[in-house]
C-alpha positions, -999 to 999 in steps of 0.1 A, spaced: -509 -387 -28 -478 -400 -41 -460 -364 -44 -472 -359 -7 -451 -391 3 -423 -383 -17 -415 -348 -1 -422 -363 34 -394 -387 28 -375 -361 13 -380 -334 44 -373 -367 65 -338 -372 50 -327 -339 50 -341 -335 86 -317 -369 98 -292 -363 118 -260 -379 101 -239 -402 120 -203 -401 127 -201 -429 96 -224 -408 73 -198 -384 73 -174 -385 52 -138 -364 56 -138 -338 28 -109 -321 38 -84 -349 37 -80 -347 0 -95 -321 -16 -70 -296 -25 -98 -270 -29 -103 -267 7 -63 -279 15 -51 -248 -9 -65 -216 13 -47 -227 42 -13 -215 37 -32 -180 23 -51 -180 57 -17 -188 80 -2 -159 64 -29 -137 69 -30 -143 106 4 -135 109 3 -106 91 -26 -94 116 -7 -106 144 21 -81 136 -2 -53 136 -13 -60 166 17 -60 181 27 -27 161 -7 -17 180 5 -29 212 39 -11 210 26 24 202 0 21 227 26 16 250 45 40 241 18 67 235 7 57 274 46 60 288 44 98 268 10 105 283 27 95 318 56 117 318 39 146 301 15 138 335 41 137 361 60 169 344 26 189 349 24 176 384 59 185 393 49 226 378 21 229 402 43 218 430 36 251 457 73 249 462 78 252 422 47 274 417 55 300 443 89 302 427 75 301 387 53 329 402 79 352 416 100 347 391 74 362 365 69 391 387 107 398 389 104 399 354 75 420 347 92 445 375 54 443 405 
């Protein structure tokens, strides 16, 4: 019987909610949780420069895509495809 009580009290505890004073700050002077910080800032920035190296050739892949675009629009023009085609004929002599 007494075992029984024992882990009800126990599944009880762990079960409480803690309070704001229960808690206590860990972080405000442990240097095992103070020391990965710096490591972590320096990570971030050094993803948040490839993203920006991401950003800038996507952009610049997209402004290629756009003029290859418009230079293939400007070919099938009639006024420049009638001309492409008879210059081709001059120069296979129909």
């Amino acid at each position: 019987m007494r075992d029984r009580e024992g882990l009800i009290a126990r599944i009880r505890q762990i079960r409480r909610v803690p309070t704001a004073g229960d808690r206590q700050d860990t972080r405000a002077g442990d240097p095992e949780v103070a020391a990965p910080l710096p490591a972590l800032e320096a990570r971030v920035a050094h993803l948040e420069r490839l993203v920006e190296g991401l950003q800038d050739s996507v952009h610049r892949e997209s402004e290629r895509h756009a003029k290859l675009i418009a230079d293939l629009q400007a070919q099938i023009e009639p006024g420049a495809m009638s001309a492409a085609l008879a210059e081709d004929a001059r120069n296979r002599g129909l």
